[in-house]
SEMARPA-841823 format. One record per residue (C-alpha): residue number from 1; residue in three letters; x, y, z. Coordinates in steps of 0.1 Angstrom, whole numbers. Example, Ala and Ser with C-alpha at 12.3 -4.5 7.8 and 13.67 -1.06 7.14 Angstrom:
<pt seq="1" type="Ala" xx="123" yy="-45" zz="78"/>
<pt seq="2" type="Ser" xx="137" yy="-11" zz="71"/>
# end
This chain:
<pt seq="1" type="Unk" xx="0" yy="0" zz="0"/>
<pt seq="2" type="Unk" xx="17" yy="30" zz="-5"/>
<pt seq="3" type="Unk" xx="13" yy="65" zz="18"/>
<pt seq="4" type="Unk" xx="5" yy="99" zz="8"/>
<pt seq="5" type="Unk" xx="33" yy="113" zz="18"/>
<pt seq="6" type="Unk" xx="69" yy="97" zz="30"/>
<pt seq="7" type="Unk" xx="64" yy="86" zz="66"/>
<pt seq="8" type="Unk" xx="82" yy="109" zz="95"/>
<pt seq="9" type="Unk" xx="104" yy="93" zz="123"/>
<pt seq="10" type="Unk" xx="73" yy="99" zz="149"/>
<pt seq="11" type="Unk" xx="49" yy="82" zz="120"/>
<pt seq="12" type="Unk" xx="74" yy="46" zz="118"/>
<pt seq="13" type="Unk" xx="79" yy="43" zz="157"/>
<pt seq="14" type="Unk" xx="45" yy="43" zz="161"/>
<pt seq="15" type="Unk" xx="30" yy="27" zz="133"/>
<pt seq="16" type="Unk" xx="59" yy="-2" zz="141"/>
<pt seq="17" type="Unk" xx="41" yy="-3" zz="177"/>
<pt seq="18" type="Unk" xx="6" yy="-2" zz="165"/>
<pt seq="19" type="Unk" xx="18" yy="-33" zz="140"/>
<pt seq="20" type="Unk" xx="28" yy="-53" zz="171"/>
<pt seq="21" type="Unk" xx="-4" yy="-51" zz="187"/>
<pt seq="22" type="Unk" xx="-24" yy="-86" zz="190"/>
<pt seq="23" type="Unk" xx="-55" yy="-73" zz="169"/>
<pt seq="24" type="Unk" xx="-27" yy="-64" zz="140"/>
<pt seq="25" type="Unk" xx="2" yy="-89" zz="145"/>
<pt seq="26" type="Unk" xx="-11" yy="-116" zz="122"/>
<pt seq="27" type="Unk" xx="-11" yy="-89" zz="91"/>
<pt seq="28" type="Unk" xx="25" yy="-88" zz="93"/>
<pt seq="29" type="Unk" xx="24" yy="-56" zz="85"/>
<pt seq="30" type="Unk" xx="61" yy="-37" zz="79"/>
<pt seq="31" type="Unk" xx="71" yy="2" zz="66"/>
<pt seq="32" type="Unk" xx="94" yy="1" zz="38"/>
<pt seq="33" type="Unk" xx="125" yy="18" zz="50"/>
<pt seq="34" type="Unk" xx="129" yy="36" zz="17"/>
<pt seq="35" type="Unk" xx="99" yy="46" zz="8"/>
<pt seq="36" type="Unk" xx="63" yy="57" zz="16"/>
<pt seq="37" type="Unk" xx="43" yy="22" zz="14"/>
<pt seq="38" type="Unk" xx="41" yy="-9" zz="36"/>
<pt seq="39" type="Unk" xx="34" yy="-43" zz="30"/>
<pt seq="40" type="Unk" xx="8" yy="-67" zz="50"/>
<pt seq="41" type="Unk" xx="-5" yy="-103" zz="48"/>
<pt seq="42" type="Unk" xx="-40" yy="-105" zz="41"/>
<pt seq="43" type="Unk" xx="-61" yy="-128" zz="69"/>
<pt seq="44" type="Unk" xx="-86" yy="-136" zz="41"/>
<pt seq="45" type="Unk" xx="-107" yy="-113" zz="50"/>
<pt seq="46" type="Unk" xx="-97" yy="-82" zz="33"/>
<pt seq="47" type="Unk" xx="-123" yy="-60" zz="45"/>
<pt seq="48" type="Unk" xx="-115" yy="-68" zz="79"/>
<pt seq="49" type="Unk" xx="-77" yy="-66" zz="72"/>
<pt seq="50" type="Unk" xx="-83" yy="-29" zz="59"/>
<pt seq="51" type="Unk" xx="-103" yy="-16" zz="86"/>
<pt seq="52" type="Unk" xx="-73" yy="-32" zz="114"/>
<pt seq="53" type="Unk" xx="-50" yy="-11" zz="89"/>
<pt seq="54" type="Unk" xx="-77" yy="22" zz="91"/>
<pt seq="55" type="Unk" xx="-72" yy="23" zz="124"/>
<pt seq="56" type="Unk" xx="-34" yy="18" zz="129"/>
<pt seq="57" type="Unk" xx="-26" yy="45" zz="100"/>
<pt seq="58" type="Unk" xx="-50" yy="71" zz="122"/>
<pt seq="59" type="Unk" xx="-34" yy="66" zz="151"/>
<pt seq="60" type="Unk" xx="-1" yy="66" zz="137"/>
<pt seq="61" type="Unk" xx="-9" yy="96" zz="127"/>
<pt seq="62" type="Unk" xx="-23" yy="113" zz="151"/>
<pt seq="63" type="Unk" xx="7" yy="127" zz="166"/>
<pt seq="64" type="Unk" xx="14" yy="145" zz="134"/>
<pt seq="65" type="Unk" xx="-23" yy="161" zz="126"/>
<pt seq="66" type="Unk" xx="-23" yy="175" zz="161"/>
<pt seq="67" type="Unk" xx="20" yy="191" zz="154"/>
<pt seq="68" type="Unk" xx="4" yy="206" zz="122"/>
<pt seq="69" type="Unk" xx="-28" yy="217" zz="138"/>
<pt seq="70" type="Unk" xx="-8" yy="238" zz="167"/>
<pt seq="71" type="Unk" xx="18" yy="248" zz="140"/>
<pt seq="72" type="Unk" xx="-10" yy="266" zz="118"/>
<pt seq="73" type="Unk" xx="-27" yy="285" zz="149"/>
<pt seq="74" type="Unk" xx="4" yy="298" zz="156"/>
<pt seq="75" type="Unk" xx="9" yy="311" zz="128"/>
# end
């Protein structure tokens, strides 16, 4: 799957956690170092597989919308 945007230091350590979690573990899921995609192992279910995926890329991310959110009000 690839990312919108090349992942920041913050974005890998936690999506790396988030991808060790029991709910996501069996995806297998790991961040290219290189570039801005990641690879998983579908369970079969794909729908389900994508959802787990959802919500680890939110809260992956949620460091970052929050940095850019208090970056643009100080501005």
């Amino acid at each position: 799957m690839w990312l919108s945007d090349q992942p920041s230091d913050t974005f890998r350590r936690r999506f790396h956690e988030f991808a060790q979690s029991d709910e996501a573990r069996p995806l297998r899921l790991s961040l290219e170092k290189n570039a801005a995609t990641f690879i998983f192992v579908s369970s079969g279910d794909l729908k389900a597989d994508l959802q787990i995926i959802d919500l680890l890329l939110k809260e992956a991310s949620r460091d970052i919308s929050v940095r850019r959110a208090t970056d643009e009000e100080g501005r």
